[in-house]
C-alpha positions as CSV (number, residue, x, y, z in Angstrom):
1,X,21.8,-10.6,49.0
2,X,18.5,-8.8,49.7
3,X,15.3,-8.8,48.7
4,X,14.6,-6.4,45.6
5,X,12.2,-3.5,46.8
6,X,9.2,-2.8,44.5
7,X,10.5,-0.4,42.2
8,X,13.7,-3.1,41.1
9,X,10.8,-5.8,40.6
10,X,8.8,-3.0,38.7
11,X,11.4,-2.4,36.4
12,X,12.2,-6.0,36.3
13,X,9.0,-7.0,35.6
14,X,8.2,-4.3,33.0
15,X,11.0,-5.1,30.9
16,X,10.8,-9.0,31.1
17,X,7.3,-8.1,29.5
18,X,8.2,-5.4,27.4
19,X,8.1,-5.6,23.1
20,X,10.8,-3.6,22.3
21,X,14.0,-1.8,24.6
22,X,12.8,0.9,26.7
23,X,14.4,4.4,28.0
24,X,14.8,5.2,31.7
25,X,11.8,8.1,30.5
26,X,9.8,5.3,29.5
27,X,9.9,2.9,32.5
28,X,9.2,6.2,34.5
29,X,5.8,6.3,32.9
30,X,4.9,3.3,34.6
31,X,7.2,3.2,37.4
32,X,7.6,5.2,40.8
33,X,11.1,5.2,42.6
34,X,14.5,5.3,41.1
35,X,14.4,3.9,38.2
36,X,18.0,4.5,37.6
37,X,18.8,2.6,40.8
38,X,16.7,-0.3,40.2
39,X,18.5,-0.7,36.9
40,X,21.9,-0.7,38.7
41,X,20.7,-3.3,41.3
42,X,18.9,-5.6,38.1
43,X,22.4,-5.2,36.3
44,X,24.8,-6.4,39.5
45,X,21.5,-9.3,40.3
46,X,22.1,-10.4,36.9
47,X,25.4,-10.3,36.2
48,X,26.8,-14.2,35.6
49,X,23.4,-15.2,34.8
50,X,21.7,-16.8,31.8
51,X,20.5,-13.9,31.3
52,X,21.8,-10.2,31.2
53,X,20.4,-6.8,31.4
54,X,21.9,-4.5,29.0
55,X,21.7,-0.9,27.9
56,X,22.0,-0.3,23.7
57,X,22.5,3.5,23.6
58,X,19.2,4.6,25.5
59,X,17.5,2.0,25.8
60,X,17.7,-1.2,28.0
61,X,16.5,-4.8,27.6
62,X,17.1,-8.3,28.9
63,X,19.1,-10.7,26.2
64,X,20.8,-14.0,26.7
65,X,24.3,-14.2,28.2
66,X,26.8,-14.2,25.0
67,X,28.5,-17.2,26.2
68,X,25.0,-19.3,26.1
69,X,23.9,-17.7,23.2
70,X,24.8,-21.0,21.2
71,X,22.5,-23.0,23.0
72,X,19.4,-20.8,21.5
73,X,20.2,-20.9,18.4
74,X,18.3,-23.5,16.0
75,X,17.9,-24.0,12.1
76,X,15.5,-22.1,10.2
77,X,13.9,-23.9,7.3
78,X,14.1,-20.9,4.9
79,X,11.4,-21.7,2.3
80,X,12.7,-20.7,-1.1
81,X,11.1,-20.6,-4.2
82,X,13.5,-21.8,-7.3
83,X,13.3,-19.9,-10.8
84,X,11.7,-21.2,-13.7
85,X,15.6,-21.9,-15.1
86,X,16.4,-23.2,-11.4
87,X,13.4,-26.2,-11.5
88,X,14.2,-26.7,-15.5
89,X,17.8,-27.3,-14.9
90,X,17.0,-29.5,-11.7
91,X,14.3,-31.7,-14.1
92,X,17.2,-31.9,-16.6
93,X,19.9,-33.3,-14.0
94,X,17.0,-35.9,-12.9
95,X,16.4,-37.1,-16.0
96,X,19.9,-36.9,-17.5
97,X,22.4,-37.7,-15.1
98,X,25.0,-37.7,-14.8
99,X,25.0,-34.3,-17.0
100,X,27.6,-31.4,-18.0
101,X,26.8,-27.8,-18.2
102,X,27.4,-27.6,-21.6
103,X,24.5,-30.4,-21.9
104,X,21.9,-29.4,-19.5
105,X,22.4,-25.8,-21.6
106,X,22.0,-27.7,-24.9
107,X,18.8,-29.1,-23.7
108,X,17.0,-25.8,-21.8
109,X,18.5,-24.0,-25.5
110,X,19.8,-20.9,-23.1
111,X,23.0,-20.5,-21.0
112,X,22.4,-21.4,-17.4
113,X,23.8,-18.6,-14.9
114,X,26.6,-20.5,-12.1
115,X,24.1,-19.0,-9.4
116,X,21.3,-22.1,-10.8
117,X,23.7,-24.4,-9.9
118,X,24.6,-23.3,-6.7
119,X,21.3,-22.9,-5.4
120,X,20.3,-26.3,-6.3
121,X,23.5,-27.1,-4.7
122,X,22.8,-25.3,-1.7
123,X,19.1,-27.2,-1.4
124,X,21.0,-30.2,-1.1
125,X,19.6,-31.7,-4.2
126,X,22.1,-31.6,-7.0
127,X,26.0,-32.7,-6.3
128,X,29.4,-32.7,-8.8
129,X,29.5,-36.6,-9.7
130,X,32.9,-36.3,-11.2
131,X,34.2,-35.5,-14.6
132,X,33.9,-36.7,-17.9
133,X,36.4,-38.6,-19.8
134,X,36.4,-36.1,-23.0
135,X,38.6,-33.0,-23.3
136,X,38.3,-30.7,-21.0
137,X,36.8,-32.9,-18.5
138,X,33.7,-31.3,-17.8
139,X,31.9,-31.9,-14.4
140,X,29.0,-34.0,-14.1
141,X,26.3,-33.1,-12.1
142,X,23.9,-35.7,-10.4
143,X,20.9,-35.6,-7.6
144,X,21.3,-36.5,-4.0
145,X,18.9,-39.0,-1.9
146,X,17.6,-35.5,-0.2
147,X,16.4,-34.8,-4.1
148,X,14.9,-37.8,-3.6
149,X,13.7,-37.5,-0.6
150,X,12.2,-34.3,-0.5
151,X,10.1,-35.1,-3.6
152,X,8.8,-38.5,-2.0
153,X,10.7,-40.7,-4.6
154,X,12.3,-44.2,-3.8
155,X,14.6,-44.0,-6.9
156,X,14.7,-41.8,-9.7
157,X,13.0,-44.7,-11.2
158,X,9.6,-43.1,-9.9
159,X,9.7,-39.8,-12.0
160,X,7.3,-39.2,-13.7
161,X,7.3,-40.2,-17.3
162,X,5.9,-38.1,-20.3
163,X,2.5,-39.6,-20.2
164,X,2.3,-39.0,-16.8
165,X,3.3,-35.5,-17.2
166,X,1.1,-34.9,-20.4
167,X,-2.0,-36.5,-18.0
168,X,-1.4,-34.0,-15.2
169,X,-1.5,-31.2,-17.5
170,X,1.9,-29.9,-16.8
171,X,3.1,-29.7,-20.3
172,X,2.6,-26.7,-21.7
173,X,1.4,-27.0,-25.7
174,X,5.0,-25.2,-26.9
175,X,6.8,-28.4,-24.9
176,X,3.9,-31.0,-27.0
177,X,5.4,-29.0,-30.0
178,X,9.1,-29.6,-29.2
179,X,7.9,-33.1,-27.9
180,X,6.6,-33.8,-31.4
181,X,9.2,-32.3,-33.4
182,X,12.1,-34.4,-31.6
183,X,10.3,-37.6,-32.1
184,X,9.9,-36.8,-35.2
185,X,14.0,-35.7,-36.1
186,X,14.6,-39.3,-34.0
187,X,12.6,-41.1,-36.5
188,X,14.4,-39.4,-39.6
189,X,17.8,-40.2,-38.1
């Protein structure tokens, strides 16, 4: 094989450096020679390499080989914020589990969309934990040690408890209100 002349390491080099995909016009504003040529000769030099020189439409650009393509690919940590329903249902399934639908819904006092549930599924942090043993048999839903793990607790022994809830200043007055009232409809009982 022989040695690339300067306008095929031109090219070359301009479009190992380059942003975006450029046109033949393009190259030629930085370029003298053939730029057509040198892109022939940069397609054949590269051909069975790791990487490729390819033309989309007009434009050309370097991209890795399709068959190696796998090796480049990693995980993304994909931050996502959850919903006001999405973190009360996940509270409710910590504190309550194993839990139904039908009682996580009781407690937030709305219907909970199937989409709540599959996110928190999808986080890894809520799992079915089987059914219950009443008609119907209604799934149970339960966290996961990534719940756990992700919020820096040993057990779910280490939530936080009212008090320590009520001393953060996370409880808004309404929830003192409902807090109040329930105690109270417990001691009437």
């Amino acid at each position: 094989m022989r040695p690339p002349d300067d306008t095929v390491r031109a090219v070359e080099a301009l479009l190992f450096a380059a942003a975006e995909p450029m046109t033949v016009d393009s190259m030629r504003a930085y370029v003298a020679g053939d730029v057509r040529a040198a892109l022939d000769r940069l397609v054949r030099d590269y051909a069975g390499r790791g990487v490729n020189l390819v033309r989309r439409g007009e434009r050309w650009h370097f991209q890795t080989a399709g068959d190696l393509a796998h090796l480049l690919q990693h995980e993304r940590e994909e931050v996502r914020r959850l919903s006001r329903a999405g973190i009360e249902t996940l509270a409710i399934i910590a504190y309550h589990e194993p839990v139904t639908r039908a009682e996580i819904e009781a407690i937030r006092g709305v219907q909970i969309s199937k989409g709540t549930l599959d996110v928190l599924m999808e986080a890894g942090w809520v799992r079915p934990a089987g059914r219950r043993e009443i008609p119907g048999r209604p799934l149970t839903f339960a966290t996961t040690p990534a719940f756990l793990a992700h919020f820096g607790l040993e057990t779910r022994r280490d939530l936080p408890g009212i008090d320590d809830l009520r001393a953060a200043g996370l409880l808004d007055p309404i929830d003192l209100a409902v807090e109040r009232a329930v105690e109270k409809a417990d001691e009437d009982d």
